[in-house]
Biopython code that builds the backbone (N, CA, C, O; Angstrom):
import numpy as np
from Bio.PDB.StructureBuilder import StructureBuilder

atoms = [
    (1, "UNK", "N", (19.334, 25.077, -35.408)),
    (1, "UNK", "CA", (19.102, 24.865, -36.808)),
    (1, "UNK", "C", (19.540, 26.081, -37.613)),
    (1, "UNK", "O", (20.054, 26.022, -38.730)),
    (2, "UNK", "N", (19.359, 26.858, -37.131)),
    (2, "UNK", "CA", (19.975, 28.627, -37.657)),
    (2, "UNK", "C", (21.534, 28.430, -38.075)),
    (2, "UNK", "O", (22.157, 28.475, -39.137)),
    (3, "UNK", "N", (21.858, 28.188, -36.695)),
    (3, "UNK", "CA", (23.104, 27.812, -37.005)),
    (3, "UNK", "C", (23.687, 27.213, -37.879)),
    (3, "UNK", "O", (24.645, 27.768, -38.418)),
    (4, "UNK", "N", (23.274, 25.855, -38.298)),
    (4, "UNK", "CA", (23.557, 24.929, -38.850)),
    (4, "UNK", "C", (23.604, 25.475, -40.367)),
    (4, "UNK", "O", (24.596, 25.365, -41.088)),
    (5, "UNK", "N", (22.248, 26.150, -40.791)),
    (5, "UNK", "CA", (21.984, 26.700, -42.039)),
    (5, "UNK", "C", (23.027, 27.934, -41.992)),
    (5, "UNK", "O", (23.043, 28.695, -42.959)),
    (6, "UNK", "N", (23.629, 28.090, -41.238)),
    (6, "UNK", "CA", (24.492, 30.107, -41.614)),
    (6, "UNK", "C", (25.725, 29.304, -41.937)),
    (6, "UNK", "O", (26.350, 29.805, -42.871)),
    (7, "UNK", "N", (26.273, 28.183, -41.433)),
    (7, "UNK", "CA", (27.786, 27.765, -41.064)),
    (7, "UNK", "C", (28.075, 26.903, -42.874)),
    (7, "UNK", "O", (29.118, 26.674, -43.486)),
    (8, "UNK", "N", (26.503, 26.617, -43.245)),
    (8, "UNK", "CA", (26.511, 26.254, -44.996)),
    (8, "UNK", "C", (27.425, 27.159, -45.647)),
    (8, "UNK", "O", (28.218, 26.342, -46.115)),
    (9, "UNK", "N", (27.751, 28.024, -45.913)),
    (9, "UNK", "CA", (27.473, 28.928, -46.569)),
    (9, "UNK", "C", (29.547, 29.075, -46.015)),
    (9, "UNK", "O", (30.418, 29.601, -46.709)),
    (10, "UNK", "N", (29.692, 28.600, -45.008)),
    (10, "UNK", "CA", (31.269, 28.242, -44.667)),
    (10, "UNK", "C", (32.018, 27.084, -45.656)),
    (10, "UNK", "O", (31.710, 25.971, -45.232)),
    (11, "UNK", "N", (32.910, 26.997, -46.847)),
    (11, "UNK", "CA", (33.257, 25.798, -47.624)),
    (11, "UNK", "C", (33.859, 24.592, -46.348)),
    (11, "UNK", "O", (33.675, 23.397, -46.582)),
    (12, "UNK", "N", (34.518, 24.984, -45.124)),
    (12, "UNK", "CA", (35.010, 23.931, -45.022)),
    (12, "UNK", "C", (34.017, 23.459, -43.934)),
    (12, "UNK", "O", (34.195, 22.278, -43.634)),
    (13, "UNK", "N", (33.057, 24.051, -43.291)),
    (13, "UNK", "CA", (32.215, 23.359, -42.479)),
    (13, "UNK", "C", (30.497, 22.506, -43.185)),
    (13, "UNK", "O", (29.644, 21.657, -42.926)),
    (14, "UNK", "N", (31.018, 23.784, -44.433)),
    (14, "UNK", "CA", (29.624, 22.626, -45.375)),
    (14, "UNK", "C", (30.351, 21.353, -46.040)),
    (14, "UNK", "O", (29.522, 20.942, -46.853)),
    (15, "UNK", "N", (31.055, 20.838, -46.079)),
    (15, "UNK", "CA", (31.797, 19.439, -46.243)),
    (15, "UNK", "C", (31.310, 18.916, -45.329)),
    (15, "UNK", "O", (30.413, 18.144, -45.667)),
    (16, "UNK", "N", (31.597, 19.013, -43.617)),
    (16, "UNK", "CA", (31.172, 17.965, -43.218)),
    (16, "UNK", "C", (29.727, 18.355, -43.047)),
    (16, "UNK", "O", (29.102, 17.487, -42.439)),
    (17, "UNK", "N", (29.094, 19.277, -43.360)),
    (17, "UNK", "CA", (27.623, 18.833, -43.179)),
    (17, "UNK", "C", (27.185, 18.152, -43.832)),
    (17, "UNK", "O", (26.380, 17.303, -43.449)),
    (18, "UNK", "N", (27.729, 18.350, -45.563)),
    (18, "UNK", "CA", (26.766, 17.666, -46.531)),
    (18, "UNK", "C", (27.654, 16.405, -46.281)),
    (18, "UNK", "O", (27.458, 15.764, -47.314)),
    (19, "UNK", "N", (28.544, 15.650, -45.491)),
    (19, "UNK", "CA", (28.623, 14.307, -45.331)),
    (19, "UNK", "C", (28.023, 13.906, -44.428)),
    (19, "UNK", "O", (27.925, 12.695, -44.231)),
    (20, "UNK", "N", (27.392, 14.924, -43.539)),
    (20, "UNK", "CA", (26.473, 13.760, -42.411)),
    (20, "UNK", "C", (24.796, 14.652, -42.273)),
    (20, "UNK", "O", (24.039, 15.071, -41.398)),
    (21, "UNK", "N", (24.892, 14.575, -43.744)),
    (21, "UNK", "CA", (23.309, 15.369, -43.775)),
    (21, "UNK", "C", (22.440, 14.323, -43.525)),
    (21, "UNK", "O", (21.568, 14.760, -42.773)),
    (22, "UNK", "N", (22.243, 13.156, -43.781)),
    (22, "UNK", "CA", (21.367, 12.175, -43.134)),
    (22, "UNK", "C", (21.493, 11.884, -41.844)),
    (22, "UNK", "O", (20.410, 11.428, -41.479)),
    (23, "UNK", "N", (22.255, 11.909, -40.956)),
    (23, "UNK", "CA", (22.369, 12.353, -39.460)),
    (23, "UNK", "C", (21.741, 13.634, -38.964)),
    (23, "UNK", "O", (20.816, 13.542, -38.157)),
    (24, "UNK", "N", (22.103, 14.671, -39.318)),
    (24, "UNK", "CA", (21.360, 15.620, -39.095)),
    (24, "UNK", "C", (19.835, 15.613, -39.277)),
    (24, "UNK", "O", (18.962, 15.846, -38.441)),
    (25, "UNK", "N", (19.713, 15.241, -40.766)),
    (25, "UNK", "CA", (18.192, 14.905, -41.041)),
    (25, "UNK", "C", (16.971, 14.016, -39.534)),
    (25, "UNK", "O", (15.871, 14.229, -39.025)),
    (26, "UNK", "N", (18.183, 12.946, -39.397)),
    (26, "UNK", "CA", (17.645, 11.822, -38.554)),
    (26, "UNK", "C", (17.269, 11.940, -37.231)),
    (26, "UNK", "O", (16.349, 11.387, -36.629)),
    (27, "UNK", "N", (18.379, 13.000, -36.728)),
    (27, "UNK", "CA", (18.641, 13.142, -35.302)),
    (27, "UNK", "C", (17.867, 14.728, -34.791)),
    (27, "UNK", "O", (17.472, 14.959, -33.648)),
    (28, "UNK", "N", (17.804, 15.516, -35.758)),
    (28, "UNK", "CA", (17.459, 16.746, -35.725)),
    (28, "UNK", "C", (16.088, 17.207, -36.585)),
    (28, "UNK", "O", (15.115, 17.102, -35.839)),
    (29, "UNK", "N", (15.883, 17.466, -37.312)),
    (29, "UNK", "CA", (14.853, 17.787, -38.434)),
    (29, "UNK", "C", (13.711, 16.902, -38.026)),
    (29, "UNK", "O", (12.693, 17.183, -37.393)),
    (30, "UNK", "N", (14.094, 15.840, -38.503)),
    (30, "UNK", "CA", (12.726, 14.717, -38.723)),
    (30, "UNK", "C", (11.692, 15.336, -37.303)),
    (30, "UNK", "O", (10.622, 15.945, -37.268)),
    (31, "UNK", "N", (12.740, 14.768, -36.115)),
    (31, "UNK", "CA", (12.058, 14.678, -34.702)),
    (31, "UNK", "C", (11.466, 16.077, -34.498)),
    (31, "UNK", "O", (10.546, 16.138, -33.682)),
    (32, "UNK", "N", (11.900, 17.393, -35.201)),
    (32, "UNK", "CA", (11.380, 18.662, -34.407)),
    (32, "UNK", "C", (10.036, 18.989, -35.593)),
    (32, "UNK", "O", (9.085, 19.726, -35.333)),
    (33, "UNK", "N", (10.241, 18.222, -36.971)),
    (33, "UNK", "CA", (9.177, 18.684, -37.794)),
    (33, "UNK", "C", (7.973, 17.630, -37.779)),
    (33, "UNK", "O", (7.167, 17.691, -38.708)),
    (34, "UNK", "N", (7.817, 16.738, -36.855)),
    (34, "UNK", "CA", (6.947, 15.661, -37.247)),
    (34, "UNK", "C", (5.925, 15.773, -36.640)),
    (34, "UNK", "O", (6.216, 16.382, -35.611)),
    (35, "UNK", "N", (4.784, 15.529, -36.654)),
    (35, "UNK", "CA", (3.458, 15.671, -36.184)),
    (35, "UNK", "C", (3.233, 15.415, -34.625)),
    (35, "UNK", "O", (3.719, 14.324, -34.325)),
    (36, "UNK", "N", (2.756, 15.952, -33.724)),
    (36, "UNK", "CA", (2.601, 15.462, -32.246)),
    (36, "UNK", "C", (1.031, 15.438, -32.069)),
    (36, "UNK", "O", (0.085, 15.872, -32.726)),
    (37, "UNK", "N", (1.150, 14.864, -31.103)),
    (37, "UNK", "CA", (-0.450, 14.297, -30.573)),
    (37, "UNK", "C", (-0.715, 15.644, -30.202)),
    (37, "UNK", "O", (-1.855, 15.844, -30.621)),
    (38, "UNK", "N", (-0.330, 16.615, -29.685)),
    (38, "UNK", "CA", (-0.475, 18.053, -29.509)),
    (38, "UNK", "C", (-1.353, 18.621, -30.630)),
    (38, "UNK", "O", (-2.573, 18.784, -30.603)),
    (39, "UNK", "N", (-0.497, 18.888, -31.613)),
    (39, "UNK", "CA", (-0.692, 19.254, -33.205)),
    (39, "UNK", "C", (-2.291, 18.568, -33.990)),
    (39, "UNK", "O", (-3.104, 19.103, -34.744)),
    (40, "UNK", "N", (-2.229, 17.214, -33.405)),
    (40, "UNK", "CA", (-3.333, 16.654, -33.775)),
    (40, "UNK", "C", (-4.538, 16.924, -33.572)),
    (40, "UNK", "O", (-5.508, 16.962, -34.329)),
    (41, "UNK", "N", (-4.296, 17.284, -31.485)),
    (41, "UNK", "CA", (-5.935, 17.737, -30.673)),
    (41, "UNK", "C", (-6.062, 18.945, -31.150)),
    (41, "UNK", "O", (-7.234, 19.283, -31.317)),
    (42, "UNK", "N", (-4.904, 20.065, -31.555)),
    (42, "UNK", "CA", (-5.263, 21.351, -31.358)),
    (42, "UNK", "C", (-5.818, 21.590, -32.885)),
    (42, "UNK", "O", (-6.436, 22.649, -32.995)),
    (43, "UNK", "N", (-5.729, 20.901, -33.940)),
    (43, "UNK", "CA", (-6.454, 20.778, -35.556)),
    (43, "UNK", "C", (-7.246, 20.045, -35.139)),
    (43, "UNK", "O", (-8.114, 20.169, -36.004)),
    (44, "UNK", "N", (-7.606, 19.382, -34.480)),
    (44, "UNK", "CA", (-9.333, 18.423, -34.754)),
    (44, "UNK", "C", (-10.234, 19.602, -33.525)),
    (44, "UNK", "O", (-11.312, 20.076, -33.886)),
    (45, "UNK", "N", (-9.838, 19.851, -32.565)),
    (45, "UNK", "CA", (-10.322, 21.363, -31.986)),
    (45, "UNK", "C", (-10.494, 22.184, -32.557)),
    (45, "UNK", "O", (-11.505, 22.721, -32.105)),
    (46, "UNK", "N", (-9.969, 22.937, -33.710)),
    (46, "UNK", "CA", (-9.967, 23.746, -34.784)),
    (46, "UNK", "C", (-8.847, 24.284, -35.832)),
    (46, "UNK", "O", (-7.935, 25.107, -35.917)),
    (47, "UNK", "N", (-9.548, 23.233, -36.604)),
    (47, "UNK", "CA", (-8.726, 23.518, -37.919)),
    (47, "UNK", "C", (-8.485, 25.017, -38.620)),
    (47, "UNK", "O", (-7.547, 25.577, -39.187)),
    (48, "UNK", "N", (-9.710, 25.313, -38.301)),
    (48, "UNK", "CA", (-8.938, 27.068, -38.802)),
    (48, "UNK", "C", (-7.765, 27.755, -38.384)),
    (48, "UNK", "O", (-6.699, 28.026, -38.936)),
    (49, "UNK", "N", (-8.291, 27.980, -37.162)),
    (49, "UNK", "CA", (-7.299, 28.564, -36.352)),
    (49, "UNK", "C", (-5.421, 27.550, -36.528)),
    (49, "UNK", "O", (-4.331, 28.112, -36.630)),
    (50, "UNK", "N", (-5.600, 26.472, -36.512)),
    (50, "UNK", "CA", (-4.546, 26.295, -36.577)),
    (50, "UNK", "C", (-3.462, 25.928, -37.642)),
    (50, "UNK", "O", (-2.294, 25.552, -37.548)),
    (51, "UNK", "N", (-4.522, 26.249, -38.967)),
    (51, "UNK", "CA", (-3.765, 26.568, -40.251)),
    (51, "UNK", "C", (-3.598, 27.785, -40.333)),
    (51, "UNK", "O", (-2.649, 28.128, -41.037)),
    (52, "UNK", "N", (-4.265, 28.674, -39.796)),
    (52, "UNK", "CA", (-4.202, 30.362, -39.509)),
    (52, "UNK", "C", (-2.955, 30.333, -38.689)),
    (52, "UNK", "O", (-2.239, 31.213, -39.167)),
    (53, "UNK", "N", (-2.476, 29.887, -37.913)),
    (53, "UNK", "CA", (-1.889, 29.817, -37.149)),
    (53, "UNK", "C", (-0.078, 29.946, -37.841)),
    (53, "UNK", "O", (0.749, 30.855, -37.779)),
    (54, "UNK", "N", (-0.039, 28.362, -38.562)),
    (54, "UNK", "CA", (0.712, 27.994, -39.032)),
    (54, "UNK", "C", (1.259, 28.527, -40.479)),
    (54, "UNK", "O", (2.421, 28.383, -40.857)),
    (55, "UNK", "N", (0.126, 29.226, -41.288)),
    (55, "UNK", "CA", (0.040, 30.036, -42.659)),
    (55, "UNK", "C", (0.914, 31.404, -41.967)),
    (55, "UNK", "O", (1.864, 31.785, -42.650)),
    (56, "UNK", "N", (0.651, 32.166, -40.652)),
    (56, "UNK", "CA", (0.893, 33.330, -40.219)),
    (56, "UNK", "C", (2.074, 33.045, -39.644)),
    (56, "UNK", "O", (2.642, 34.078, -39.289)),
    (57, "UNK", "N", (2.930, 31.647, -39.306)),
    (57, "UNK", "CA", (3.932, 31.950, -39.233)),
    (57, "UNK", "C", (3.991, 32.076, -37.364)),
    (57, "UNK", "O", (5.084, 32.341, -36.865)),
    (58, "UNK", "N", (2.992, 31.908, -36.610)),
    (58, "UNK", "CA", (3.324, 32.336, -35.543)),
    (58, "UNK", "C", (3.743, 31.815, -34.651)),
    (58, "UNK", "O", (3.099, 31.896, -33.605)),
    (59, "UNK", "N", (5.261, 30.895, -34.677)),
    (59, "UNK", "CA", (5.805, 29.984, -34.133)),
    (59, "UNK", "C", (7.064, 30.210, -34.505)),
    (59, "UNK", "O", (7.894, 29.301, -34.493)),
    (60, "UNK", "N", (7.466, 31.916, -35.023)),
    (60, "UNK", "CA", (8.828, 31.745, -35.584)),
    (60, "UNK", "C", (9.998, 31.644, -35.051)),
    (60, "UNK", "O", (11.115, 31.841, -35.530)),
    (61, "UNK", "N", (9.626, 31.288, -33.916)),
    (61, "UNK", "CA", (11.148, 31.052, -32.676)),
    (61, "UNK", "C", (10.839, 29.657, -32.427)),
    (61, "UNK", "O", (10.760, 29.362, -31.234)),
    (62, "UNK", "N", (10.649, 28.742, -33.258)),
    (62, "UNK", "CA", (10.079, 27.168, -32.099)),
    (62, "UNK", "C", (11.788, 26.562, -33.372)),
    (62, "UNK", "O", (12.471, 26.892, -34.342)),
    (63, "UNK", "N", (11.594, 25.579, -32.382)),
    (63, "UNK", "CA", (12.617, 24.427, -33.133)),
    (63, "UNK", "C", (11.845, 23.861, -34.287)),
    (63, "UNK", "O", (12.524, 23.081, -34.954)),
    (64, "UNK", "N", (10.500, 24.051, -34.752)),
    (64, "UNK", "CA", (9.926, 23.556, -36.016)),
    (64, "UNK", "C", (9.929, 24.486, -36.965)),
    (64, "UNK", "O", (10.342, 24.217, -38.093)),
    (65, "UNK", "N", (9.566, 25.447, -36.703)),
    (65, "UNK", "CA", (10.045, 26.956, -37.420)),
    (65, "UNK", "C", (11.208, 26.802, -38.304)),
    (65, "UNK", "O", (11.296, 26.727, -39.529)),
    (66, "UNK", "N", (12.118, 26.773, -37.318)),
    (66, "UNK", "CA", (13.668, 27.012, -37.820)),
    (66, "UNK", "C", (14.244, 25.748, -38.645)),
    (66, "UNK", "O", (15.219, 25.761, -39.397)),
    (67, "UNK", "N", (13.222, 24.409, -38.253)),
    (67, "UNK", "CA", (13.757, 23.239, -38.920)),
    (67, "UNK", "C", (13.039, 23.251, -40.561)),
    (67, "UNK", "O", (13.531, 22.636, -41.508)),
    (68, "UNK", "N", (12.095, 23.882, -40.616)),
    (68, "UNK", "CA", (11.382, 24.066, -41.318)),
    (68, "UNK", "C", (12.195, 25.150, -42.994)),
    (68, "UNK", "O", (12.047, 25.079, -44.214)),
    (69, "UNK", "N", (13.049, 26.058, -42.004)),
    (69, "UNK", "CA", (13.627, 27.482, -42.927)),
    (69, "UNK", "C", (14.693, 26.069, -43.550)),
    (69, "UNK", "O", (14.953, 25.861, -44.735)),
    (70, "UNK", "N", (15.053, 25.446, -42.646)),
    (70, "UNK", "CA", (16.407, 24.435, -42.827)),
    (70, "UNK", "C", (16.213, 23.588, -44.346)),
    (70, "UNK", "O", (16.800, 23.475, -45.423)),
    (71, "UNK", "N", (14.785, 23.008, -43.542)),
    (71, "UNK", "CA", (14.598, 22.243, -44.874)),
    (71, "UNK", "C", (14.716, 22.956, -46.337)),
    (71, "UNK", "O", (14.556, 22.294, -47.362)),
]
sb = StructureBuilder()
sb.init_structure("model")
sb.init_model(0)
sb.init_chain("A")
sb.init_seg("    ")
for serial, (resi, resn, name, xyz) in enumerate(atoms, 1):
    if name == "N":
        sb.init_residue(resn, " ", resi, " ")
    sb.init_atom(name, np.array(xyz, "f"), 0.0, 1.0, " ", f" {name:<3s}", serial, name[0])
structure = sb.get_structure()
């Protein structure tokens, strides 16, 4: 996703991104930012901690992280 966001900033490779930005969206983003049954037990276990968690950022190497800077 790093990638994807640095290569923007290229005129002829942000053409074809922004033509298959709903692919990307679809195939990439959606699936790494969307809620998991994981995410669910570990907030109904404790919600503090895991808005503490997520407020602090401490996931800044995960594929949700980075999909997240993307968005």
């Amino acid at each position: 996703m790093k990638y994807i966001g640095d290569i923007l900033h290229n005129p002829k490779q942000s053409l074809f991104l922004k033509n298959n930005l709903m692919k990307i969206f679809d195939c990439l983003v959606m699936p790494n930012i969307a809620i998991t049954e994981y995410d669910k037990e570990e907030y109904e276990e404790d919600p503090d901690a895991y808005i503490r968690n997520d407020l602090e950022e401490a996931d800044t190497e995960t594929r949700r992280r980075n999909c997240m800077r993307f968005v």
